[in-house]
Backbone bond lengths (Angstrom), bond angles and torsions (degrees), N, CA, C in turn:
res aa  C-N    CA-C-N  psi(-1)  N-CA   C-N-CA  omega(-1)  CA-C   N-CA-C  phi
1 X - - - 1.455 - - 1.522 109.60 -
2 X 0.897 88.26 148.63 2.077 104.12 -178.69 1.565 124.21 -102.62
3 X 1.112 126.07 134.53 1.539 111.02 -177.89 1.471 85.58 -145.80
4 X 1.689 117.04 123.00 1.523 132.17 -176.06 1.883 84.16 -119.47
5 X 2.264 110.73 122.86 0.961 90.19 151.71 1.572 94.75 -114.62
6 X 1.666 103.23 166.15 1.494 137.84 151.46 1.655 118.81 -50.56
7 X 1.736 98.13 116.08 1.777 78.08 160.84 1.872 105.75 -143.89
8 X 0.622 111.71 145.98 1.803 128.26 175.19 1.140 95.10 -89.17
9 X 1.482 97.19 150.48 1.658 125.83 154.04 1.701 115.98 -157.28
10 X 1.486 106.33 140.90 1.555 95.23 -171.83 1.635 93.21 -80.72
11 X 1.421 160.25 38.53 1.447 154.56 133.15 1.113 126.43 -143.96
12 X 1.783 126.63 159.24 1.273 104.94 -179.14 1.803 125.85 -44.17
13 X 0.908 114.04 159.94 1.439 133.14 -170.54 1.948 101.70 -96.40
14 X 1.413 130.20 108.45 1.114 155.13 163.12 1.336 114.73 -76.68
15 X 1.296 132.79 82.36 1.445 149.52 175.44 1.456 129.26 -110.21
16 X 1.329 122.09 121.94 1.725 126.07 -178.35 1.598 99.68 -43.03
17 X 1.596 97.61 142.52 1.393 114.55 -178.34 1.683 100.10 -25.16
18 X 2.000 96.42 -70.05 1.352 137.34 -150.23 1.447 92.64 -92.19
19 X 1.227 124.59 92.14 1.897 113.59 -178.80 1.711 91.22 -115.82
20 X 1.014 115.09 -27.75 1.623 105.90 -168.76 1.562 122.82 -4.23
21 X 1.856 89.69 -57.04 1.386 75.19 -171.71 1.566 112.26 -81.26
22 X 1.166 110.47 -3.34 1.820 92.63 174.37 1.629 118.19 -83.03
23 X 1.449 102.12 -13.28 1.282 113.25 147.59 1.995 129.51 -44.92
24 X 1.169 85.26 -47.84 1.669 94.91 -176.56 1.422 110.53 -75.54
25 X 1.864 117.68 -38.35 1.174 118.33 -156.80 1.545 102.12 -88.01
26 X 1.851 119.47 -7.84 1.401 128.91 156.20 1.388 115.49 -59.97
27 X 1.273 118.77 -52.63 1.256 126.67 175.69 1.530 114.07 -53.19
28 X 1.468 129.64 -45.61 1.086 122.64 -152.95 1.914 102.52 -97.54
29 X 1.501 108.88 -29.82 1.368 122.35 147.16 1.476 120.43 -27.58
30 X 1.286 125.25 -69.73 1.207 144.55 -170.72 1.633 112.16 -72.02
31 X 1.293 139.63 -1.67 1.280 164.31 -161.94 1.596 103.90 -73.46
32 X 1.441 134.89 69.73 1.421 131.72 -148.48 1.680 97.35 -50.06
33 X 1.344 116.65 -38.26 1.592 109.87 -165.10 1.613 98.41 -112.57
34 X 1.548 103.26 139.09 1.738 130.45 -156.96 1.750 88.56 -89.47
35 X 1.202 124.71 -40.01 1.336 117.46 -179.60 1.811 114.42 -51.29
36 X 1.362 107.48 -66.38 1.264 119.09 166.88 1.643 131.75 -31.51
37 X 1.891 101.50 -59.23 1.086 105.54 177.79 1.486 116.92 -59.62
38 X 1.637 116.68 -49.12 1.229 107.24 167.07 1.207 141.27 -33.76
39 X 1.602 120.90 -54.70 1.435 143.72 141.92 1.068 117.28 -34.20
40 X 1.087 138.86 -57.43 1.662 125.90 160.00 1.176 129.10 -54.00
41 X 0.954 140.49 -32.86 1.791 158.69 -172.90 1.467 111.72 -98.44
42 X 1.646 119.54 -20.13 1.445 106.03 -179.44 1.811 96.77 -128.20
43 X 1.285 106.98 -16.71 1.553 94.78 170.25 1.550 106.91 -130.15
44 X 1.257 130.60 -97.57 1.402 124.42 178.84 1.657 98.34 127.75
45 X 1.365 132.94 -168.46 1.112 129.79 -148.61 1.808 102.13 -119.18
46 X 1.328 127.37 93.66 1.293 126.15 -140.21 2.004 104.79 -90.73
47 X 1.625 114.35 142.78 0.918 119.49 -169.23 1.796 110.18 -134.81
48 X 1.508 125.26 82.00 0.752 123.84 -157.24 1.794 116.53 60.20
49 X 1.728 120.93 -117.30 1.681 104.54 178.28 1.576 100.94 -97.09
50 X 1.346 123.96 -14.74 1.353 124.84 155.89 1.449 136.62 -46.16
51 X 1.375 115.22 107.03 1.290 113.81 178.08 1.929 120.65 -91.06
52 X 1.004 146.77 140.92 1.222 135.63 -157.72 1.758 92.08 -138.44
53 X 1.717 108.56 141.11 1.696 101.13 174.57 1.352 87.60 -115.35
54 X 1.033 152.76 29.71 1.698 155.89 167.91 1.454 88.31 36.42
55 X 0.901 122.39 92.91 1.644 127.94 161.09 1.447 124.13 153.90
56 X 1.735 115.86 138.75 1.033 99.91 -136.98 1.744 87.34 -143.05
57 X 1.552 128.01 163.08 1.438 116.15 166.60 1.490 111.94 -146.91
58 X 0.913 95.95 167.62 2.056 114.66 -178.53 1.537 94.73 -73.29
59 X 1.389 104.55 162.49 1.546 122.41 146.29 1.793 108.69 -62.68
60 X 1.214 99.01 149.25 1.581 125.46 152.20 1.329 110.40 -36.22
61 X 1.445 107.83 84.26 1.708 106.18 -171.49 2.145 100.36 -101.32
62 X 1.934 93.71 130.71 1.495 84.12 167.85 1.474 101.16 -136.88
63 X 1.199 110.05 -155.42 1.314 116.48 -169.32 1.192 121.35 -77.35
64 X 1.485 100.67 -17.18 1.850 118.32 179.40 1.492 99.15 -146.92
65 X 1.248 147.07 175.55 1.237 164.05 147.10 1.491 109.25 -129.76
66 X 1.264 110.37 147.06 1.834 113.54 177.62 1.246 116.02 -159.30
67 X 1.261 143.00 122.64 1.562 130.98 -177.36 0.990 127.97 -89.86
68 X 0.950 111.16 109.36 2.158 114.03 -165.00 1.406 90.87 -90.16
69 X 1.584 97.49 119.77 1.732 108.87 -160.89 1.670 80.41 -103.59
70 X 1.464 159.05 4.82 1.426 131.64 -172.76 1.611 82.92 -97.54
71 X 1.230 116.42 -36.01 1.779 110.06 -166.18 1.653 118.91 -114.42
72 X 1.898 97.88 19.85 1.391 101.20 155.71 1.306 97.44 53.25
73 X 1.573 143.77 31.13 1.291 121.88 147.13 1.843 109.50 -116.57
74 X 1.606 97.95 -173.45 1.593 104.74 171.08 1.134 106.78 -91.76
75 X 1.263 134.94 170.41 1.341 140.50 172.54 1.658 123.74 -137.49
76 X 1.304 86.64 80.09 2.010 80.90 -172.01 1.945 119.93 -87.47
77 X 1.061 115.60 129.58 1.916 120.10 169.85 1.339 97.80 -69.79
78 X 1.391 106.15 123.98 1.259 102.88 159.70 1.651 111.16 -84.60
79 X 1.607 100.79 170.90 1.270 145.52 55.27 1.724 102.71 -101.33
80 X 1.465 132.53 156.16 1.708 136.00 -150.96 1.883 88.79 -139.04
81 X 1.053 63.12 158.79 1.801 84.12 -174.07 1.495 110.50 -163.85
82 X 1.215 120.61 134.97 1.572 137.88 172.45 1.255 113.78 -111.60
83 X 1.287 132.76 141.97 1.161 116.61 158.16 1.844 110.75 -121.74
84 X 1.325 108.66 145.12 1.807 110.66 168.50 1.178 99.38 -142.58
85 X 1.766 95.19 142.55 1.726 107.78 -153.33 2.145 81.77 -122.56
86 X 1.156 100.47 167.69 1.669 91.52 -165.93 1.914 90.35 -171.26
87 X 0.779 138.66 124.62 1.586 146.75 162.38 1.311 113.53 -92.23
88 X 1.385 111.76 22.59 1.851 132.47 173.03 1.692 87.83 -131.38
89 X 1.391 108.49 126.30 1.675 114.85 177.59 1.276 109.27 -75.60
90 X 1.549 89.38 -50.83 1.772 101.90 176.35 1.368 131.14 -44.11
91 X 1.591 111.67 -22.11 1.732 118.33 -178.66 1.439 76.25 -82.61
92 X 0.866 158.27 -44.46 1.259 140.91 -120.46 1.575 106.58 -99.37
93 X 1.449 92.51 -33.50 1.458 98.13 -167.20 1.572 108.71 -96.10
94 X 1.245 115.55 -11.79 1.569 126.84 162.38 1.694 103.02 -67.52
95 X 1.173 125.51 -79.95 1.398 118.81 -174.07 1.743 105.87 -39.66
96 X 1.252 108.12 -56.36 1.578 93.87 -176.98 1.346 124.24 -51.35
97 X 1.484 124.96 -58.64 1.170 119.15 158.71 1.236 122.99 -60.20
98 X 1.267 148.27 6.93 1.804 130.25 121.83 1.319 121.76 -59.48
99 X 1.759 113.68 -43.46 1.315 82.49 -156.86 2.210 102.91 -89.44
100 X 1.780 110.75 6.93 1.003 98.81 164.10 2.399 122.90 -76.93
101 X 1.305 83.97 -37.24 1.546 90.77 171.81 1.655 111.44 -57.32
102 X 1.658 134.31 -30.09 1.225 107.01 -179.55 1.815 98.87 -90.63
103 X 1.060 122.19 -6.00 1.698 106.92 177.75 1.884 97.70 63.50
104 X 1.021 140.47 -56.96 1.678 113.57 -152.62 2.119 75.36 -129.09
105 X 1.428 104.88 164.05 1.265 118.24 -166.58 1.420 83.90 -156.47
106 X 1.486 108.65 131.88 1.499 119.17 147.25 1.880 127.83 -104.29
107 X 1.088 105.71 119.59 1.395 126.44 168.96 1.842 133.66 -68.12
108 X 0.841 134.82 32.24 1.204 145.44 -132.93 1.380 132.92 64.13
109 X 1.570 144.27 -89.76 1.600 117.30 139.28 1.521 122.58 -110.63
110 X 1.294 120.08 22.72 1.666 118.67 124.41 1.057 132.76 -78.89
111 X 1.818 93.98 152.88 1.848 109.01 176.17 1.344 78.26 -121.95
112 X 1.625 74.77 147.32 1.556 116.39 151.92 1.394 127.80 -141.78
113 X 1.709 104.70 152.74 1.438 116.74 -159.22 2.120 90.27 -97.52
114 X 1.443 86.94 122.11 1.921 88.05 170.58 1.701 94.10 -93.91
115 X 1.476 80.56 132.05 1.816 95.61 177.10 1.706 113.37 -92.94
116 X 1.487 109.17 -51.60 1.120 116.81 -169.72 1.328 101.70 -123.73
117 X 1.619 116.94 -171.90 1.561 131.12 132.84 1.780 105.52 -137.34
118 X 1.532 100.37 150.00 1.285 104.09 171.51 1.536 116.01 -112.08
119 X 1.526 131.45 147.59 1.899 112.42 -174.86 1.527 72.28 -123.53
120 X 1.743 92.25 158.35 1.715 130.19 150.60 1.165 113.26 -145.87
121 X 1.260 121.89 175.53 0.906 145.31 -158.32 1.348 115.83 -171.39
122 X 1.532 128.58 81.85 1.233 149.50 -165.28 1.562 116.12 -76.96
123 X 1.045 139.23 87.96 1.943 121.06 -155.09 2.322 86.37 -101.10
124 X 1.596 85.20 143.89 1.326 91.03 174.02 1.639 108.92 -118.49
125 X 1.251 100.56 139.22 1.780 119.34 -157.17 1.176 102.82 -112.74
126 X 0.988 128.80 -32.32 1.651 147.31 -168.62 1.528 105.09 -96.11
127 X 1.508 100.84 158.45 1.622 117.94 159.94 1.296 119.76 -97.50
128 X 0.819 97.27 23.24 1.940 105.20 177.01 1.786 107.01 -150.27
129 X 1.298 121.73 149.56 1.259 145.98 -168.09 1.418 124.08 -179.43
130 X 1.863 109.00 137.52 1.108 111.77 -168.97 1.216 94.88 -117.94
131 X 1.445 106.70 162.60 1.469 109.33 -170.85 1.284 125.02 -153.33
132 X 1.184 145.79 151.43 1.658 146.91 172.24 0.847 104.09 -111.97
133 X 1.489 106.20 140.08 1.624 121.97 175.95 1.957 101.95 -102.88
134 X 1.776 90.08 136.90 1.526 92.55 -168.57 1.682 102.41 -118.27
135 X 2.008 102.34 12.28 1.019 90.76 161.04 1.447 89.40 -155.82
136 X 1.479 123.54 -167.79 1.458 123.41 -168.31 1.678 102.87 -64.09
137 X 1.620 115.57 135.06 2.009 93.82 161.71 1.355 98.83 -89.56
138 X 1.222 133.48 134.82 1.562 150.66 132.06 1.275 127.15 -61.98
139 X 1.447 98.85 117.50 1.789 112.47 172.16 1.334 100.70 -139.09
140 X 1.434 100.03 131.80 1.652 113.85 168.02 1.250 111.55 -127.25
141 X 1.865 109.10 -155.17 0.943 124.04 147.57 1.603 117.89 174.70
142 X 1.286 126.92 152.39 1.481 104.78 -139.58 1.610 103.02 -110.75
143 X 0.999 133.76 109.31 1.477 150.74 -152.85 1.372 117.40 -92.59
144 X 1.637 126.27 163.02 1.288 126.44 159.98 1.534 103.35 -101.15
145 X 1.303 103.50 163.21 1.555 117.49 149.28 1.548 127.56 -83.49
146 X 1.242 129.05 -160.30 1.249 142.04 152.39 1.270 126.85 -46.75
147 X 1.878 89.13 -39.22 1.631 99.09 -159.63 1.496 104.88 -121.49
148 X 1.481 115.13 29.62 1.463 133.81 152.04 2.086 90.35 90.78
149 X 1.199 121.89 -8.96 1.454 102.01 159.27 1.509 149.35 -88.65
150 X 1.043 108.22 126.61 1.325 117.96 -173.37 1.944 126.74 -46.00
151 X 0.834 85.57 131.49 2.071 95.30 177.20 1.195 108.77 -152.19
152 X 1.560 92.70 152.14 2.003 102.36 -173.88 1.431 111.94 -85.05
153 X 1.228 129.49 125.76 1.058 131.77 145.48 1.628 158.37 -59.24
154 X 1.104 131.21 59.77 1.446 137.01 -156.16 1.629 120.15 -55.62
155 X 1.220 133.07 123.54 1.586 114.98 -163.88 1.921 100.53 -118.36
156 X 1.153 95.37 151.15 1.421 102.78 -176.85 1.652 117.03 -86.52
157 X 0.923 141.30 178.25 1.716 142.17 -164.15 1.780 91.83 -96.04
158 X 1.339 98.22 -17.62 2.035 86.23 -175.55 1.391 102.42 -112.92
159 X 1.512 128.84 36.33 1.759 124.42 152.96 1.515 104.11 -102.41
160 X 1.235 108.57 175.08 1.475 122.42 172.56 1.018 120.63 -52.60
161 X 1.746 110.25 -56.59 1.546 132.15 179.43 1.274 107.55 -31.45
162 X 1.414 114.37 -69.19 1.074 118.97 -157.12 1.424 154.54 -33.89
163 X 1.772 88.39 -33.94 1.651 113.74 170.47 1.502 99.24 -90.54
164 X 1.109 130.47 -46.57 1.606 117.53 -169.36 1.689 96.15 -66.05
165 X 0.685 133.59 2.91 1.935 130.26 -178.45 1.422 130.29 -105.41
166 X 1.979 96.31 -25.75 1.500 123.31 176.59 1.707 101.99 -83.07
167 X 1.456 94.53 -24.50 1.767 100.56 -157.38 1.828 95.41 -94.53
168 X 1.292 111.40 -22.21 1.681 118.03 179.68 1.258 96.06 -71.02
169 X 1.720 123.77 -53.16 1.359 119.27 -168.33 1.643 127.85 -53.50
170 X 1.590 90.97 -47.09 1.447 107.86 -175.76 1.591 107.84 -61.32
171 X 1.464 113.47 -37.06 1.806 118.76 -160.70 1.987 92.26 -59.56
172 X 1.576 107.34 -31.66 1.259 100.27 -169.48 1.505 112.18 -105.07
173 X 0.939 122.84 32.94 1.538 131.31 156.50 1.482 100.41 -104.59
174 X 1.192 126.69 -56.68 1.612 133.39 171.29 1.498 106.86 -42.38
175 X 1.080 109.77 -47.73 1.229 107.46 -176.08 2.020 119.43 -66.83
176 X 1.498 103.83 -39.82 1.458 119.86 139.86 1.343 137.25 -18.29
177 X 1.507 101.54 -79.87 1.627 129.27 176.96 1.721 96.98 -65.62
178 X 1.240 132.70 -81.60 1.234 130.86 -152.19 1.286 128.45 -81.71
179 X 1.591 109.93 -6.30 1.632 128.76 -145.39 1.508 126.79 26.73
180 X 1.376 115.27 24.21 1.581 112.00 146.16 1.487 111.44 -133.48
181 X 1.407 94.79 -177.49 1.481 95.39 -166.66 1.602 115.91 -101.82
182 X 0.926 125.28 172.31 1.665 135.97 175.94 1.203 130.13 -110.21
183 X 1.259 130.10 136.10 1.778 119.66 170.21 1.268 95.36 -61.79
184 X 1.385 80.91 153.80 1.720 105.39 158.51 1.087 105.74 -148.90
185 X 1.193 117.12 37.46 1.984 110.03 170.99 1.424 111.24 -73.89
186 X 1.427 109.56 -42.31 1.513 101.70 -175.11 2.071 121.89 -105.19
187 X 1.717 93.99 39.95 1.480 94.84 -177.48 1.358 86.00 -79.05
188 X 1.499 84.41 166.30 1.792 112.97 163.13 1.716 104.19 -151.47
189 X 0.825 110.79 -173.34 1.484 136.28 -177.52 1.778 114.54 176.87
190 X 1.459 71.81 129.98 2.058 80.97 -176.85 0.909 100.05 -175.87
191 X 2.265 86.89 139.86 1.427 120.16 -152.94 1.866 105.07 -51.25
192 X 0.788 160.75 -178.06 1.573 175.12 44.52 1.681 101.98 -0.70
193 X 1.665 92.83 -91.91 1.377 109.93 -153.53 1.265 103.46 -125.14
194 X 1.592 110.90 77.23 1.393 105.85 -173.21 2.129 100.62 -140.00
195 X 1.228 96.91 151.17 1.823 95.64 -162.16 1.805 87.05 -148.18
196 X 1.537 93.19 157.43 1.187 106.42 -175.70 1.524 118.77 -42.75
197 X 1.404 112.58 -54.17 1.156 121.50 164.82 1.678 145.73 -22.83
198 X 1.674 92.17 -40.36 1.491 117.89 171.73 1.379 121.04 -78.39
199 X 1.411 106.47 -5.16 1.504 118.39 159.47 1.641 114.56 -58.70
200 X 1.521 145.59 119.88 0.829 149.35 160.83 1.605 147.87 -99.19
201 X 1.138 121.46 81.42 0.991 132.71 -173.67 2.043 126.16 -55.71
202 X 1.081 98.40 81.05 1.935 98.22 -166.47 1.542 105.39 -96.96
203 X 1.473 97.14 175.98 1.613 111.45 166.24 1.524 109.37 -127.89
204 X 1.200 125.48 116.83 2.005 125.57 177.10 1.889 79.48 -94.89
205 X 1.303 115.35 118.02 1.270 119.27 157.48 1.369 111.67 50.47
206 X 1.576 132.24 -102.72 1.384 113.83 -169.02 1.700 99.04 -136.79
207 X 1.579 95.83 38.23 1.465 98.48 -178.95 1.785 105.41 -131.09
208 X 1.365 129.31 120.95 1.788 139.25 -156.40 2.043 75.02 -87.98
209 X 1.179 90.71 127.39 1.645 117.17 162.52 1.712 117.22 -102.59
210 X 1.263 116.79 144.13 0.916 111.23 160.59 1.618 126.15 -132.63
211 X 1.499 129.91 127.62 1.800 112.54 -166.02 1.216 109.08 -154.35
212 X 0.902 131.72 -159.53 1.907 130.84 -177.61 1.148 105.59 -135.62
213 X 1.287 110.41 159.55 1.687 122.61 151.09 1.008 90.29 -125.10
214 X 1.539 121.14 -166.28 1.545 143.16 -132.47 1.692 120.31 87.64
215 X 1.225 101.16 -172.61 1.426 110.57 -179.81 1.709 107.70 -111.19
216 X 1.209 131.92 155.35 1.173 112.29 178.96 2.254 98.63 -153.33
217 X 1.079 104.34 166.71 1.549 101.61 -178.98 1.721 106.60 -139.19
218 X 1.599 100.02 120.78 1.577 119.35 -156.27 1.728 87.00 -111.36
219 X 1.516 91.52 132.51 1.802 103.28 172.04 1.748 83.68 -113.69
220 X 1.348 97.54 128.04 1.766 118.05 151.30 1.263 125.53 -165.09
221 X 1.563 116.17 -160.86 1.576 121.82 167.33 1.672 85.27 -63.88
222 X 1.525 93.96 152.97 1.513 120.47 168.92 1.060 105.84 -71.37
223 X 1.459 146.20 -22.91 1.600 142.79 163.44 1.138 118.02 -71.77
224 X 1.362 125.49 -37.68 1.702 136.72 154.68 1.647 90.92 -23.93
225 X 1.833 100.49 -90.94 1.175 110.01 -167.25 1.450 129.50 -43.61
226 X 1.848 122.97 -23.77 1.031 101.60 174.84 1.639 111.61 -100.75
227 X 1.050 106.49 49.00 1.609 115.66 -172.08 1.685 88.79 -109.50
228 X 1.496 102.41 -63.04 1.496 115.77 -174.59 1.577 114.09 -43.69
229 X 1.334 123.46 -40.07 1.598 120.64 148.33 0.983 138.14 -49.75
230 X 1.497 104.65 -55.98 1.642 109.10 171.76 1.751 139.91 -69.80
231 X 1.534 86.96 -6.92 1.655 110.44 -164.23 1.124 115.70 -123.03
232 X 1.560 100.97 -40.28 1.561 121.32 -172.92 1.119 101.98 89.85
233 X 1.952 99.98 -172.02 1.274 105.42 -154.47 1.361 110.18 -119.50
234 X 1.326 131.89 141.17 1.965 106.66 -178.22 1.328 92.69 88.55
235 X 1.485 83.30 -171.03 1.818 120.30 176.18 1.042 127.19 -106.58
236 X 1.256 131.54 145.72 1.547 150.88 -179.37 1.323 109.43 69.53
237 X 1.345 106.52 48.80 1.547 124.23 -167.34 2.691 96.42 -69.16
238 X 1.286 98.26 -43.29 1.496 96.91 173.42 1.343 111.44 -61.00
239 X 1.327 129.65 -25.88 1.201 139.91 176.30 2.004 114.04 -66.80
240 X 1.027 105.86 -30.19 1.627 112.13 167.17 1.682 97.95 118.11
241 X 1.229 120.30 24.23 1.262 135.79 179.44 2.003 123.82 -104.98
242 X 1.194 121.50 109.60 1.734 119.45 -179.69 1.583 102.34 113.84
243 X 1.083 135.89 10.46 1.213 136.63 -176.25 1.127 126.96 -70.91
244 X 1.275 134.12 73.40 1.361 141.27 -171.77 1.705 132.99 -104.32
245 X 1.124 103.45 174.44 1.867 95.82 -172.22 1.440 90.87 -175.75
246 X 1.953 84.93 149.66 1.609 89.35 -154.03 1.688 100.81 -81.82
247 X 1.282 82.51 165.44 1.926 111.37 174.49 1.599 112.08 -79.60
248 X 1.086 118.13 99.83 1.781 105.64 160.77 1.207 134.20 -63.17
């Protein structure tokens, strides 16, 4: 399920390169019920040593974006829009009703006025789906060296890895959401509309991310796929990372 809110501002909007996480800590702020939010933010929905918060959001989408490189911020025109996608209705419908009860939200040192929210609910019928990413997808995996220390690995949409890692992630959110499990022998994923460029290089707090945008087209079970909406795609999807929505 999808929940897009609305926000106004009477001027462009001045935002840190790297806001994600004040992105998240809006989201988790705005959480109408204190039981929940807690539970989401200090535990999440556990899968073996994997913890999962099933929910996932877009970048700070406006009508323009621009990077004002003398003062190192973003610069978005409104009208603003978020989106958080969630396969729990109930998260969904808690954040909305917070962030409609406070009316104005601050973002680092902008406010903004939330006007609306819009819901969907996209159902996938098919074994195939195309998709946009509305925020970086993340795939890793966490490696040794030579000299027995560990470093993260980030993988691109054109190695091997990549699909067997998107397709591991998803089996265990499904496995989450539905309590059984799914094939994944015959997923795939492959790039569409994806260019060097759409490579993204971020920071969540004091950790360098790396993920893509582009468009990309996933063959699986139809529960795969509607996981990949509701959950997103990849890793560190609570982090503001896998956020996708389908392609017509």
């Amino acid at each position: 399920m999808q929940l897009t809110i609305f926000f106004s501002a009477p001027e462009p909007v001045a935002v840190p390169v790297q806001y994600g996480h004040l992105l998240q800590g809006l989201i988790y702020s705005h959480m109408n019920n204190p039981v929940l939010r807690s539970y989401l933010h200090e535990q999440g929905f556990s899968y073996e040593k994997r913890r999962f918060k099933l929910f996932t959001f877009s970048r700070l989408l406006g009508r323009e974006v621009r990077y004002d490189r003398p003062a190192g911020r973003l610069v978005l025109t409104p009208p603003l829009r978020l989106v958080i996608c969630s396969p729990i209705p109930f998260v969904l419908q808690e954040i909305g009703t917070g962030f409609l009860r406070k009316g104005q939200v601050r973002l680092g040192d902008a406010r903004l006025e939330v006007k609306e929210f819009a819901t969907a609910a996209p159902r996938v019928r098919e074994d195939r789906l195309k998709v946009r990413m509305l925020s970086p997808l993340v795939v890793y995996s966490t490696l040794s060296d030579e000299n027995g220390k560990k470093f993260t690995y980030y993988y691109s949409p054109f190695e091997p890895r990549f699909p067997v890692l998107v397709a591991d992630n998803l089996a265990k959110k499904h496995l989450l959401v539905y309590g059984r499990s799914a094939r994944t022998e015959e997923f795939s994923i492959r790039p569409l509309c994806v260019e060097n460029r759409d490579m993204k290089i971020t920071r969540y707090k004091e950790t360098v991310v790396k993920g893509w945008m582009g468009e990309y087209e996933i063959r699986a079970d139809p529960g795969l796929l509607q996981v990949a909406l509701d959950a997103g795609l990849g890793a560190k999807n609570s982090q503001g990372y896998g956020c996708c929505v389908p392609v017509n």
